[in-house]
N, C-alpha and C positions, 0 to 999 in steps of 0.2 A: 711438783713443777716449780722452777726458778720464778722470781721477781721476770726476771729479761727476759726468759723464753714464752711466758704470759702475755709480758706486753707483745713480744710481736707477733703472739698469733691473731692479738686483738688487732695491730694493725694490719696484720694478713687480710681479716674479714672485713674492714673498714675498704679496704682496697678493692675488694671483691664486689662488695656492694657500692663504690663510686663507678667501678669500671660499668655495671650494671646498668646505672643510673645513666650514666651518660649513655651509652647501647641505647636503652630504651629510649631517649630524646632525641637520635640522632637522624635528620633528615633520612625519607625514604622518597626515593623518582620511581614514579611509576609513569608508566605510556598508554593511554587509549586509543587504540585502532578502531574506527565502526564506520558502517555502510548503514544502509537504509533503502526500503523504495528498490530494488534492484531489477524487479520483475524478469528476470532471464536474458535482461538485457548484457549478452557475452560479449558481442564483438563491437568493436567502435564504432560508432556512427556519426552522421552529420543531422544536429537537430535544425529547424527550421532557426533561419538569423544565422545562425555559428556559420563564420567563415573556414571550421575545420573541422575534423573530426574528434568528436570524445570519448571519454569512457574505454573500454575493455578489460572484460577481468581478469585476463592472464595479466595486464599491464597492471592493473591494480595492484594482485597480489606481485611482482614482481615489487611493488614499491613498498607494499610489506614486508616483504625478507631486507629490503634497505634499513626501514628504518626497524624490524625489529633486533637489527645489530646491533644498534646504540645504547638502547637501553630495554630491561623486562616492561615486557608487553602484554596485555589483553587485545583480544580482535574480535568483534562482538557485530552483530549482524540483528538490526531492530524490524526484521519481519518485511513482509511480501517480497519472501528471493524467487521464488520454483514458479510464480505466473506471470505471465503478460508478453512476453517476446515470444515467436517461432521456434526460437533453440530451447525454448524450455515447455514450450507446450504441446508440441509433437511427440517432446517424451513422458508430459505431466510433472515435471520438475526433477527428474532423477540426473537428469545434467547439472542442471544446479549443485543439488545436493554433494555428487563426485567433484565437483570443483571446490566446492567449499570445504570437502573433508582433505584435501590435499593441502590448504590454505592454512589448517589447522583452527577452525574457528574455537573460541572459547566458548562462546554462549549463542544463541537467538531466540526470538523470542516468534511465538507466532504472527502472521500478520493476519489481516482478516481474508487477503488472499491465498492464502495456504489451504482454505478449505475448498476453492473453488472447482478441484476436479474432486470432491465425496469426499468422507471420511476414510471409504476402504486406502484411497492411493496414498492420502495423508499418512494414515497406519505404515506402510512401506517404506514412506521417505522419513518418518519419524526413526525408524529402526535402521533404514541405512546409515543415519546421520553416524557418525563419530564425535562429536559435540551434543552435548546438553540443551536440547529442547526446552523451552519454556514460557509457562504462561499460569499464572499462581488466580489469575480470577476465570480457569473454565475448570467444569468440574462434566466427568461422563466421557475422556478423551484421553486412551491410551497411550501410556511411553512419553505424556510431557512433565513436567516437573514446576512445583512454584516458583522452585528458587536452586541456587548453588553454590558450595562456598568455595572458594579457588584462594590455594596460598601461592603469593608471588609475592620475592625478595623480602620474605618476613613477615609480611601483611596478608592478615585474612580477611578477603575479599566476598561478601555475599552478593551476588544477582538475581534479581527478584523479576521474571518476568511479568507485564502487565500488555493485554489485546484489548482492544475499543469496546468499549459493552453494545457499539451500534453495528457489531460482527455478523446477527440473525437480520440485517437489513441490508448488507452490503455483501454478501454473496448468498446465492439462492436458498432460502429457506429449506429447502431439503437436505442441504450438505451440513446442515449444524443440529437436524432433527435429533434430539434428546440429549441435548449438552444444555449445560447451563452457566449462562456468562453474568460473574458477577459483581458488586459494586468495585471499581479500582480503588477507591477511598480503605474501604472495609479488608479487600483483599491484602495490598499491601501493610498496613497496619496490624494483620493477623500474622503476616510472615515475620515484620520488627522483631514483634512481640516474640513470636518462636524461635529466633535466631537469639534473642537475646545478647549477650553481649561479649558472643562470638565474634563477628566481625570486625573488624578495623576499621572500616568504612563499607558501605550500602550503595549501593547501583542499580539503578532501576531501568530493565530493562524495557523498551515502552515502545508498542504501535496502538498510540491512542491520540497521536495529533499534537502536535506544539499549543493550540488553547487548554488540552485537557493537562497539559505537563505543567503547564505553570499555575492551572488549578491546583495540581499536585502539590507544587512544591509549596504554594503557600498555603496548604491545609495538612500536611502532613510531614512530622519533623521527626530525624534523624537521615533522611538519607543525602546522602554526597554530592551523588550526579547522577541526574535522567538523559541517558541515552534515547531520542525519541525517533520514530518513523510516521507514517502513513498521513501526512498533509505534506513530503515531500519540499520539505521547506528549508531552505541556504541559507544556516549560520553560520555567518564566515568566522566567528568570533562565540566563545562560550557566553548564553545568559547566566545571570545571578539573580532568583528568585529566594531572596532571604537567603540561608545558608547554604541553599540547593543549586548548584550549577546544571545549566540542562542545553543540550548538543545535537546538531543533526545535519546528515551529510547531506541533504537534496535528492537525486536521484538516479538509477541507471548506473552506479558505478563509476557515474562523469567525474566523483570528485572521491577521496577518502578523506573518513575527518581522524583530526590528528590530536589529541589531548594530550598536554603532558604537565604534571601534578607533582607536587613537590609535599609528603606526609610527614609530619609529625606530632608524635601523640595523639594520633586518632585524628587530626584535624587536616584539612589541606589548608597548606601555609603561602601556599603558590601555586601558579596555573599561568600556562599561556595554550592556548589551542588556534586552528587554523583548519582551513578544506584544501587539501593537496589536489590540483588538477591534473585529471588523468588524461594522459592521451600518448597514442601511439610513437610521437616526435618526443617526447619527455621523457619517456621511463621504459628499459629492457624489458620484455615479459618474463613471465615465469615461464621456464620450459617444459614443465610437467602441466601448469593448467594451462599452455595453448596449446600441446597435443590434446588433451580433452575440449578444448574447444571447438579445435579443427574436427577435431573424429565425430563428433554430433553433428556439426554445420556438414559434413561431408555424406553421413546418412539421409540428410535431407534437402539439402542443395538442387536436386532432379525438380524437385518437387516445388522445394520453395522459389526459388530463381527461375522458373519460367514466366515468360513476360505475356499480358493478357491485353493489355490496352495501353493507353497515352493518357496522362492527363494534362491540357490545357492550358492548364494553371495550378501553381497552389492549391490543395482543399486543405483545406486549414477544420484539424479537428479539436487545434487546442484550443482551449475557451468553451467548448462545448458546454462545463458547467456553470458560465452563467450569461449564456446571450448564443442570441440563431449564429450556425456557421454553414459556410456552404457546401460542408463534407456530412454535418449532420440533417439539412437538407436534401440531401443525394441518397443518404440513407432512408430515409423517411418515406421520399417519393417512389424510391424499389418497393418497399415494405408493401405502401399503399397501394401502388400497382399489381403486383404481386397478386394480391390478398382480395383486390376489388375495394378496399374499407373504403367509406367514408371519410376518416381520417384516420393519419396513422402518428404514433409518438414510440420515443426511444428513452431513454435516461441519457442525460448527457455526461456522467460517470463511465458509460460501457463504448465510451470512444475514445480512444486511447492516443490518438497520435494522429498527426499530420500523413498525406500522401501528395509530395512533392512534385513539382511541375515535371515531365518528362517520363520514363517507360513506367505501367504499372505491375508489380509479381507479386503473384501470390502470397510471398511473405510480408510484402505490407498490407495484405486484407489481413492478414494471423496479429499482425502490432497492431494496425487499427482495430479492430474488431475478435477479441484476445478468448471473449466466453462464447461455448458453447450453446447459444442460445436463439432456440427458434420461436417461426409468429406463432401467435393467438390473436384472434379476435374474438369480442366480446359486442353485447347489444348491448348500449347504453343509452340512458334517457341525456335528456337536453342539461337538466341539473346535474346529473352524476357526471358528464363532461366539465362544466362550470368545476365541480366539486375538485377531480382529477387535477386539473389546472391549477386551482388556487393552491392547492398543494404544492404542486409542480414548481410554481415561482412564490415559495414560504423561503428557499434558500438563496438568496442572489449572492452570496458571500465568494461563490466559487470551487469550497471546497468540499461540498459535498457530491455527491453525485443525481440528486433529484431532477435537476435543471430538465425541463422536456424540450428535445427537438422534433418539430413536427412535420406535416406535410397535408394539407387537405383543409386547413381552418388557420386562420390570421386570429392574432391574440393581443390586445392592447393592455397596457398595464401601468399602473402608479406605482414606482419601487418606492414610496413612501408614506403610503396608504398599510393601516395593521394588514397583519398576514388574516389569510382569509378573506380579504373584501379588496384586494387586487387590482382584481381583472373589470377594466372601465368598456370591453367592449370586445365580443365575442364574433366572428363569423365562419361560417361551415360552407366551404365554398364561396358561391355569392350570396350568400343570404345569412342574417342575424340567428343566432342561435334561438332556439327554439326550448324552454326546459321541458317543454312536454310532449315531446318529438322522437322516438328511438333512432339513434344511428349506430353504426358501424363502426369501434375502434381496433384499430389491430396495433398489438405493440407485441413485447418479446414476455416472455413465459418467467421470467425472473420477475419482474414487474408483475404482471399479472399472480405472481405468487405473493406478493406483498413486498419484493425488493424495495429497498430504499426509501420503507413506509409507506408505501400507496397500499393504504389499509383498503380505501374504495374499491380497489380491483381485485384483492384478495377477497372481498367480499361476496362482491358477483360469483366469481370461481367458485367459494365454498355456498353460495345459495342462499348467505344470510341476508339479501335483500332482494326488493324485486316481486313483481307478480308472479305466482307459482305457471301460470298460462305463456306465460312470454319465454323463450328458448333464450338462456341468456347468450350461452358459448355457444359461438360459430363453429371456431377453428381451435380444438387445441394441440395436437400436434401432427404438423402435415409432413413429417418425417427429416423434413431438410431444415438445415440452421438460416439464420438472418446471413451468416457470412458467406453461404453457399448462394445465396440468390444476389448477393452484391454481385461476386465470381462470375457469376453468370450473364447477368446484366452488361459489367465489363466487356465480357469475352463477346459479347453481341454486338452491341455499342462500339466498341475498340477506342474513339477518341473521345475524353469524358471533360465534361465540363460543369460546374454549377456557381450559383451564384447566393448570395445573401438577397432576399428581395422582402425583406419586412414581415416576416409572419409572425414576427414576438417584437413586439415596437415597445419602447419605454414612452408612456405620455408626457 
């Protein structure tokens, strides 16, 4: 070989390897699409205050086929899509699911309401899904996945799904019997480590709450961005916890969040993100998911859209979790009536939504009151009341679902007194609580399983307290749900009314 034909094979390779070099550093845009919170909420609506209507997910997705023109995109869906509205719980989520598989989602992650019609229906909507299911800390739960790597424009993309570890408390104990939910710290940190150093960047998919996300991010390093759900909470604007950006669209579909990320060399170099408002007057729908829209709402339209009664006013059910409302009052006092109890209590998690001044239909007792769940009543001493309660209001933050709404006893309280020593003054009817007294509580059957921690009434149920003499259970199940005695009450009543009158007072 020549002097000169040597050299320029060496500058051949020299050139090879610059054009490389520069390849490999060269800016990558990437788009994040994600929802949150969806709960089956399909068609627009008008929330309590909005002078318009929000949300719908034909509209939604129609405003993803917009922007994923512009640039490659991920569409990522952070848990509880298939429960909580009428269009999705008539059919147990499989509406859902059919709109989401035409949407093309990339990833979701479980939420803790996904399990709440049983594991068998879960299994069917897992399998229907076209998108990767996922949730890397439950272990004993067919067809989900920890994690997935997705390549787009270059970059290999891991999502690492992560569900609340407080899953066995926020849907009925029976739907998650022999699954095991386990630490989020530990989980995702076993997946890093398995992925190794495949990815280009990390995403954590998450319905574990915006407190537990930015626990996340500042205990556990290498991932990107946590996509989070289930405290349905409006980040108009991406956080930055340490290196970790973390995002969340709110809820119902009202809004989609929009992420767009500017990659290179493994690092985001740039970011701007934002929540696009949905609404009907804004953005063309999709034409494939609002014929699936229609064709569901159209199966049950007879049914849902018949009208039962008036209401008066307002019953305002949002707030329920953390102070008395007059919708969670009205509930309470059917219960108690119903049932004959002494007192009656709900969680104020299992009330879902407002039912606004003027006609009421069946489909807002399905949004209000979304779980299948009927009364029980229990015999309880005067303490184990006391005991119920100070539990009850250990949460006044809001986002949990403990909060009790009652009917049958006034409950005074110091929200600034430690948890556990609360309650400054009890009454059962007219008269002071009594701890060594038996009465009559009757609440719903998720609670009384240990929903939402009320370890005391899971107690009585299974027998581990108590005089072996004393019949603890009344009532455990008298065949009809809480939502069928509202219905009914309605349909008798016709014009419904209630008010706030002080039965949980702050001192």
């Amino acid at each position: 070989m020549n002097r000169n034909r040597f050299a320029m094979m060496i500058s051949f390779w020299f050139l090879l390897i610059s054009i490389n070099f520069v390849w490999a550093g060269e800016p990558v845009q990437l788009r994040i699409l994600y929802l949150n919170d969806f709960h089956g909420f399909a068609e627009p609506y008008q929330p309590a205050g909005s002078p318009e209507k929000m949300g719908g997910i034909a509209f939604l997705a129609g405003e993803v086929n917009r922007l994923r023109k512009e640039r490659p995109a991920l569409l990522l869906a952070a848990g509880d899509m298939i429960q909580g509205n009428p269009w999705a719980n008539l059919f147990e989520g499989q509406s859902t699911l059919e709109v989401m598989n035409v949407m093309e989602f990339s990833a979701m992650v479980l939420g803790n309401h996904e399990f709440d019609f049983g594991q068998e229906v879960l299994k069917k909507r897992i399998q229907e899904a076209r998108f990767p299911i996922l949730a890397a800390n439950v272990q004993g739960m067919p067809g989900i996945k920890p994690y997935v790597l997705k390549e787009i424009s270059g970059l290999n993309i891991a999502i690492i799904g992560l569900i609340t570890e407080e899953t066995p408390t926020t849907t009925h104990p029976k739907n998650v019997k022999g699954l095991v939910f386990s630490s989020m710290i530990d989980s995702v940190q076993k997946a890093i480590q398995e992925l190794g150093d495949r990815p280009d960047l990390v995403i954590v998919l998450s319905h574990l709450g915006l407190p537990a996300d930015r626990r996340l991010a500042d205990t556990v390093k290498g991932v990107t961005l946590i996509v989070g759900g289930h405290t349905h909470t409006r980040i108009e604007s991406p956080m930055k916890v340490n290196e970790t950006l973390i995002v969340q669209a709110w809820e119902h579909a009202k809004v989609l969040g929009v992420l767009d990320l500017t990659i290179q060399n493994r690092k985001v170099i740039r970011y701007e993100g934002k929540l696009e408002a949905i609404r009907p007057d804004l953005q063309p729908p999709d034409p494939v998911a609002l014929e699936i829209v229609d064709r569901y709402k159209n199966q049950a339209v007879a049914i849902l859209e018949e009208v039962i009664g008036e209401a008066l006013m307002d019953l305002q059910g949002q707030g329920s979790r953390s102070a008395e409302t007059n919708l969670g009052n009205l509930i309470t006092d059917i219960l108690r009536e119903e049932t004959q109890a002494d007192v009656a209590m709900t969680n104020g998690g299992g009330i879902r939504a407002d039912i606004l001044k003027g006609p009421i239909r069946i489909k807002d007792l399905f949004t209000v009151l979304p779980f299948s769940n009927h009364p029980v009543v229990l015999r309880v001493s005067g303490q184990e009341l006391k005991d119920i309660f100070e539990y009850g209001l250990s949460d006044l933050s809001g986002t949990g679902g403990r909060f009790p709404q009652v009917s049958g006893i006034h409950l005074t309280y110091s929200p600034t007194a430690p948890i556990g020593q609360r309650l400054t003054n009890i009454r059962v009817g007219a008269k002071p609580l009594n701890p060594e007294t038996w009465y009559s509580l009757a609440t719903n059957d998720f609670l009384a399983a240990g929903g939402d921690g009320y370890a005391v009434l899971k107690n009585i149920i299974e027998k581990k307290v108590g005089t072996p003499s004393v019949e603890r259970v009344i009532l455990l199940d008298s065949g009809r749900e809480i939502r069928d005695l509202v219905t009914d009450y309605i349909k008798v009543k016709k014009q419904i009314s209630a008010s706030v009158d002080g039965r949980i007072r702050k001192e």
